[in-house]
PAROLUM-714952 format. One line per field, with one value per residue (C-alpha): residue number from 1; x negated, z, y negated. Coordinates in steps of 0.05 Angstrom, whole numbers. Each point is the difference from the previous one (the first is absolute). Layout:
<nodes>
fikol <- (NUM ...)
x <- (X ...)
z <- (Z ...)
y <- (Y ...)
</nodes>
This chain:
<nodes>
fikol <- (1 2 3 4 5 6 7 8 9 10 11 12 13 14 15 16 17 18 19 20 21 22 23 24 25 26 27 28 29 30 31 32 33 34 35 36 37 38 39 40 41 42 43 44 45 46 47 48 49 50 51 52 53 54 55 56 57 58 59 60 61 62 63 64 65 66 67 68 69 70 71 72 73 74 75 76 77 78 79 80 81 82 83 84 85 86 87 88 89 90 91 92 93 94 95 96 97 98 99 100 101 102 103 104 105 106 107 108 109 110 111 112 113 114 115 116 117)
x <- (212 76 18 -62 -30 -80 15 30 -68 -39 -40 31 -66 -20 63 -12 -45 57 -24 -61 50 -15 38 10 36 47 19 16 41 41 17 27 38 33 10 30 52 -9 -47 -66 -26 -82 -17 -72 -36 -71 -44 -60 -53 17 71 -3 -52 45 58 -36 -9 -41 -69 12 75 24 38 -71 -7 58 22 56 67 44 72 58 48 26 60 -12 44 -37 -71 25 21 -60 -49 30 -10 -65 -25 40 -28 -79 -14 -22 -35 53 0 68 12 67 2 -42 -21 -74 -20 -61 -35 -71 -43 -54 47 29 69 63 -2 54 -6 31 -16)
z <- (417 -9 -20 23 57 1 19 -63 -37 50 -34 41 26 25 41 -4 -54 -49 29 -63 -41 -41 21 -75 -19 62 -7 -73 19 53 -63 -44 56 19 -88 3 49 14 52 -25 34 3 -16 -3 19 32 -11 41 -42 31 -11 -69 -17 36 -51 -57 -11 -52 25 -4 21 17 59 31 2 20 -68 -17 23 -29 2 17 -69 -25 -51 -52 19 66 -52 -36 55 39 -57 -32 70 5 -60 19 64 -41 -3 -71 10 2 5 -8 38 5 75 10 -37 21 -10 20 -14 2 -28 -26 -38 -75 0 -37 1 3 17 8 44)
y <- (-528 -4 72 45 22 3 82 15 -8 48 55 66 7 -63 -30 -81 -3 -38 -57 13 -9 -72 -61 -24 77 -4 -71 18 67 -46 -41 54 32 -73 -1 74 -4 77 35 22 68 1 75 -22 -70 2 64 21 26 70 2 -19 59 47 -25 -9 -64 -36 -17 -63 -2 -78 24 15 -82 -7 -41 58 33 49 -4 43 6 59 -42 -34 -61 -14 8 -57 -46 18 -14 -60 -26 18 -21 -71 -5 13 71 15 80 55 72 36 67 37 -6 -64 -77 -6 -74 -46 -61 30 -57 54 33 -20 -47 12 79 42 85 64 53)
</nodes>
């Protein structure tokens, strides 16, 4: 990867275990950031099953296999850059927070979706 390091999408409570994180969702993420020009902070990328029960994390969260990451923005400027080039670089699923973009390309879930948390 050109802008990440494999550490950056560690659950907190299992140090190396981005490396579950899928090929296809990384390789896509390197894209947008290339598209973006800006740095993109991962608040969240992999998720043991543990540490996304102890957050509260859906069930059957995406980050869990390792297909989703949630971004750093907190202006709505950077949101726009940051998801026009995610959606460029193939992301289609979306959820908005005021602190965070989560986004993934979980194959199990529905396309073309945007939400609000």
């Amino acid at each position: 990867m050109l802008h990440f390091e494999l550490s950056e999408f560690d659950s907190p409570d299992d140090p190396g275990s981005g490396k579950y994180m899928q090929e296809t969702t990384l390789r896509m993420l390197d894209d947008a950031r290339s598209l973006a020009g800006i740095p993109f902070r991962i608040n969240s990328g992999f998720r043991s099953k543990s540490h996304n029960a102890y957050i509260g994390g859906s069930k059957y969260s995406s980050h869990c296999y390792g297909y989703a990451v949630d971004i750093h923005c907190t202006d709505s400027r950077s949101r726009s850059v940051i998801i026009d080039s995610l959606r460029t670089a193939g992301f289609n699923r979306f959820g908005i927070g005021e602190t965070f973009i989560h986004v993934d390309n979980d194959p199990e879930k529905d396309d073309n979706v945007i939400w609000l948390y």
